[in-house]
C-alpha positions, 0 to 999 in steps of 0.5 A, a space after each residue: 500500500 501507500 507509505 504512511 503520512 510522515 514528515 516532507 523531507 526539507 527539500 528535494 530528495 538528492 540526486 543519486 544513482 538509478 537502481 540497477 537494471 535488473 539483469 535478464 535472468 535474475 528476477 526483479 525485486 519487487 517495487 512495493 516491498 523496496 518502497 515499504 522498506 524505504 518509508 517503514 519507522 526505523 527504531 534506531 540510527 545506523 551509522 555509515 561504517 555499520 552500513 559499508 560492513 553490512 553491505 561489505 557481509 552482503 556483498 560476500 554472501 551475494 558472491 559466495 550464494 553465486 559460487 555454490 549456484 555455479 558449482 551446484 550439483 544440480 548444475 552438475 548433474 546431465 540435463 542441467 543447464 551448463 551456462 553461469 549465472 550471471 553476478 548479483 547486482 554491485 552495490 549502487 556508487 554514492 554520488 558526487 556531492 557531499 551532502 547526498 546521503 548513502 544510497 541503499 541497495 535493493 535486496 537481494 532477489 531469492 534464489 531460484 529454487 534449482 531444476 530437479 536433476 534429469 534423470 541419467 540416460 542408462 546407456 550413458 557411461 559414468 566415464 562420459 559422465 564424468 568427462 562432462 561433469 569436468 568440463 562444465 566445472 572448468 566453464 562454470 569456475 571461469 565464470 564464477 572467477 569473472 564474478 569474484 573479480 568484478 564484484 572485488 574491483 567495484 569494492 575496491 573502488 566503493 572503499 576508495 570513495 568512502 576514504 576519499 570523501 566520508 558522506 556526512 550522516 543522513 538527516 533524521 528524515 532518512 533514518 527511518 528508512 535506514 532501519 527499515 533497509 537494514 532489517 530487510 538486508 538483515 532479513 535477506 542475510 538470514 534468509 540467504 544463510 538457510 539457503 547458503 546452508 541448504 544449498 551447502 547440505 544439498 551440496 554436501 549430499 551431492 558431493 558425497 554422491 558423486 565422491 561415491 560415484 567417483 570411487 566406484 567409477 575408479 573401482 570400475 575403472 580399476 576392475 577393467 583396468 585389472 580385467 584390461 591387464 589381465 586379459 591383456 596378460 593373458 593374450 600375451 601370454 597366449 602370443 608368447 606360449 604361441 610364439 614358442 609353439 611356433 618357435 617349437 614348432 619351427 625348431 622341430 621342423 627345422 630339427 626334422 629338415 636338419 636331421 632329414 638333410 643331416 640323413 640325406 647327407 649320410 644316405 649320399 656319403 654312404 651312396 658315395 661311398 658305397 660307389 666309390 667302394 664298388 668303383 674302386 671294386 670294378 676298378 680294382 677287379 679290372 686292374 686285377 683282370 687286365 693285371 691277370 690278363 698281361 700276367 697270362 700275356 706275359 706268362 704266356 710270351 715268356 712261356 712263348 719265349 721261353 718255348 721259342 728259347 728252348 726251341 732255338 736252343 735245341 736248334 743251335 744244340 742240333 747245329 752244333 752238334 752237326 757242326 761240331 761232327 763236319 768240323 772234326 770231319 774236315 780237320 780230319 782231312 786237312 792236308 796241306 796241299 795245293 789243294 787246300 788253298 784252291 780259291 783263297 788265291 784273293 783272300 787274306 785269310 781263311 779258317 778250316 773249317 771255313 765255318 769255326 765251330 765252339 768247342 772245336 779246334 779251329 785252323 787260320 791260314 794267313 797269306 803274309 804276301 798280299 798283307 798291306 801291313 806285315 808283308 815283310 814283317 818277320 812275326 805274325 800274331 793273332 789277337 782275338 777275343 770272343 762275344 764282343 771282347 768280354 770273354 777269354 781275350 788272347 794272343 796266338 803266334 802263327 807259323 809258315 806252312 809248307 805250301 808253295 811261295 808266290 810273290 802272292 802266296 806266302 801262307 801262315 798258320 795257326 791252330 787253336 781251341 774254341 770255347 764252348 761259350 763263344 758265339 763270335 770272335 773280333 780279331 787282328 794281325 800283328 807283328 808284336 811291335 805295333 804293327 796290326 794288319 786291320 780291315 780297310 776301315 781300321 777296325 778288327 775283323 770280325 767272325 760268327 761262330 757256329 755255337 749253342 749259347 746266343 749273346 742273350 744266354 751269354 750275358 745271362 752266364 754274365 750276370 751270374 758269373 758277376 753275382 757269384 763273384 761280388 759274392 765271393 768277394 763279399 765272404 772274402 771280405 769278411 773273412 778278412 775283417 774277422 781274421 783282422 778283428 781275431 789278430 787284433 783281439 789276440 794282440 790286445 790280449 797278449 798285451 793283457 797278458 804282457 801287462 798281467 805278468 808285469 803287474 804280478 812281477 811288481 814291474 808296473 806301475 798301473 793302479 793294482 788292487 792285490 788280494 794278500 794272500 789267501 787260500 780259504 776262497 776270500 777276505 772278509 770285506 775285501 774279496 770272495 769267491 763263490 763257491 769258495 773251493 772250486 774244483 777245476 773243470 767243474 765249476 764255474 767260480 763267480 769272484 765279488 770284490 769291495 772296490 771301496 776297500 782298496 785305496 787305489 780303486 775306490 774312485 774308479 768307475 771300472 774294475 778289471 779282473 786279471 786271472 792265471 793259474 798255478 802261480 802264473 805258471 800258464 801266464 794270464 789266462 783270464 781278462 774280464 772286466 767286473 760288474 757293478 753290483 748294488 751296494 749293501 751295508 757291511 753285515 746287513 741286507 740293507 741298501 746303503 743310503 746313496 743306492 736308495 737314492 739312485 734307485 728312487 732317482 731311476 723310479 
């Protein structure tokens, strides 16, 4: 209704500022109210201190009502409305001049009830959930940080001014009104208070919600990250039993086509061995065959060449056989007689038999008169050789014959034996001095001979004949070096014996150890003999003796016995040198200290 009748004010009310507009979406305060406040009694005076505080306390709760609205859980629940509230209207500036009392503030508008919270999709994740949840705090903390800062700086500047230029205390007209604006602001605080607590409740209640929502979303996240690992694990450790299957797998088989190559290997070593085996088999066979068959070829032509020798052989024996007898025929019938010389009337010289036969006398009539080199030398001589000069070389001196002489006929003869060996014969006519009656071209004459033994047989006959010989000369070396070796062993011991007999005559002077004189068969500890009694040509008599006993023998690395009989009475008989023998203690079958020694030296 109307404000009631009071006192006009004294003049014009001052000039202040216009109530704020009110913002779009908050809801206008209701001019009826604001005008009963500003003319309702006011029991007392509020001074401008107690003012600017209250309106400070306002101003804060406004701000922090704004806060808890931005962060709301009713805005933060899906369906709510993502766009900040917009700031409680500032505090209306005091105006310029100093006698305008302080303006006073409207109330506050009442908060809105919030918008129940929409009902959450149940196909929405609480992960998305939450994603959107985060980014509408971070657009509605933006805000609220933009309204903080804004109502902070209009305070700023409201202190500037209350410090700069202190408005003077309001008339007793204006008090009244004062109160009353006091008791709605104190009315709103309370009011905004239960709010503020309600809101914080509701908030508190939210908060533990989504805190509750939050753990089990971290649960489930925690449980599918578990289940994620796991399964993760799990399909890793499936891929790596996998990857070791397979690795088995391929090792197996590689395994397999090592052993099946490792196998085929040995199958083709074994093949190939087994074909060079039966290779070498054919080819050793066939060596053995073609060995076999020349073997035979050879057997065979030397079975031939023997058949063919044993065949010449009888030929040359039943040749010479025959020839030997028409040989001896014609010697029978030699007569020196024109007649003998018929048709040699042109020829040096001739043999009768005109063929020489081995093993038979031959005759050589040589006409000196138709001779280029010995027709007017007194001597005539034949030098021969048979089988090449290699057998039985030799001189045969020829004399005149009682043919006829002719200025070309003065004939000379010779007769002289064929070995049974000779299968040719080289020969020439000399005087003795030098002078040799040769063929034209100056070499020897030279002349077959009818013989059973060919050049072959011949130098078979050789090689034995040679063989025998280096073997005879062999025996006979021998037989020489031991016949040296026996002299010097006989001159060695003859000086022995020399030396012996000097050494017991006392005339030596060589280092000699004498036994005194003893006839039981020893000393003790110098000499004894076993058995101590020998009888002569009975018994084989073994002599010890302790070269450490004798002082010119006991640094000696050798010791040698010199034996004789009957007081010398055969000279020395016997030389031999001693042997060691291991070295005991005196009495004792022990080893002396330097013998053990040795022996574990030489183990």
């Amino acid at each position: 209704g109307p404000p009631p009748p009071g006192p006009p004010p004294p003049g014009p009310p001052p000039p202040g500022p216009p109530p704020p507009s009110p913002s779009p979406t908050s809801a206008p305060a209701p001019a009826p109210a604001a005008a009963a406040a500003a003319t309702a009694p006011v029991e007392e005076e509020i001074s401008a201190e107690e003012l600017a505080r209250l309106e400070e306390e306002n101003r804060i709760l406004r701000d922090r009502a704004q806060a808890i609205q931005v962060r709301s859980p009713q805005s933060e629940m899906p369906g709510a409305s993502s766009k900040p509230q917009p700031p409680a209207p500032s505090a209306p500036k005091p105006a310029a001049a100093a006698a305008a009392p302080p303006a006073v503030p409207p109330a506050a508008p009442p908060t809105p009830a919030p918008p129940p919270p929409a009902p959450v999709a149940e196909k929405k994740s609480w992960e998305a959930l939450a994603k959107q949840v985060e980014e509408d705090q971070e657009k509605k903390q933006a805000a609220a940080n933009a309204s903080v800062a804004d109502a902070l700086q209009t305070n700023m500047d409201k202190k500037k001014k209350a410090t700069s230029s202190p408005p003077p205390p309001p008339p007793s007209s204006m008090k009244a009104p004062v109160n009353a604006e006091k008791a709605a602001m104190d009315k709103n605080k309370v009011e905004e208070e239960a709010k503020l607590a309600a809101a914080a409740a509701e908030d508190e209640e939210m908060r533990k919600l989504i805190e509750e929502n939050r753990k089990l979303l971290e649960l489930t996240k925690a449980g599918e990250a578990r289940a994620a690992e796991k399964k993760k694990q799990e399909e890793e450790e499936a891929a790596k039993k996998a990857e070791e299957e397979a690795a088995m797998a391929a090792l197996m088989s590689e395994q397999e086509k090592l052993a099946a190559k490792k196998k085929a290997m040995e199958d083709a070593v074994a093949k190939k061995k087994a074909d060079e085996e039966a290779a070498a088999a054919a080819k050793a066979k066939k060596e053995a065959d073609a060995r076999a068959a020349a073997e035979a070829k050879e057997k065979q032509k030397l079975e031939m060449i023997a058949k063919a020798k044993a065949t010449a052989k009888e030929n040359r024996m039943r040749n010479h056989a025959e020839a030997v007898e028409k040989a001896k025929a014609s010697l029978a019938a030699y007569v020196e007689s024109p007649k003998l010389i018929m048709g040699h009337d042109n020829d040096l010289f001739f043999f009768v038999p005109e063929q020489p036969v081995a093993g038979t006398e031959v005759k050589i009539l040589f006409n000196r008169a138709i001779s280029s080199a010995l027709a007017t030398r007194p001597h005539i001589k034949l030098h021969m050789g048979y089988n090449q000069w290699r057998m039985d070389p030799h001189v045969v001196e020829l004399t005149p014959t009682s043919l006829p002489k002719s200025d070309s006929a003065d004939w000379w003869n010779a007769t002289f034996e064929m070995p049974e060996q000779a299968f040719h014969m080289a020969y020439a006519f000399t005087d003795g001095d030098d002078v040799w009656q040769k063929r034209d071209d100056g070499m020897d004459f030279e002349t077959n001979i009818a013989s059973a033994t060919d050049e072959l047989e011949f130098n078979n006959m050789l090689l034995e004949k040679a063989m025998e010989e280096e073997r005879l000369a062999k025996e006979m070396a021998a037989m020489d070096e031991a016949e040296k070796k026996a002299a010097s062993r006989r001159t060695e011991e003859e000086e022995d014996r020399v030396q012996a007999r000097r050494d017991v005559d006392g005339t030596g002077t060589e280092c000699l150890a004498r036994c005194e004189g003893s006839t039981t068969g020893g000393q003790a500890g110098v000499w004894h003999s076993n058995p101590a009694n020998p009888m002569p040509g009975q018994d084989e008599v073994t002599i010890y003796y302790n070269v450490r006993s004798s002082g010119v023998l006991r640094d000696r690395e050798t010791a040698t016995l010199h034996c004789g009989t009957d007081v010398w009475a055969n000279g020395q008989e016997l030389v031999k040198v001693m042997q060691e023998m291991p070295k005991y203690i005196v009495g004792t079958d022990e080893l002396a200290p330097e013998e053990e020694e040795e022996e574990e030296e030489e183990e």
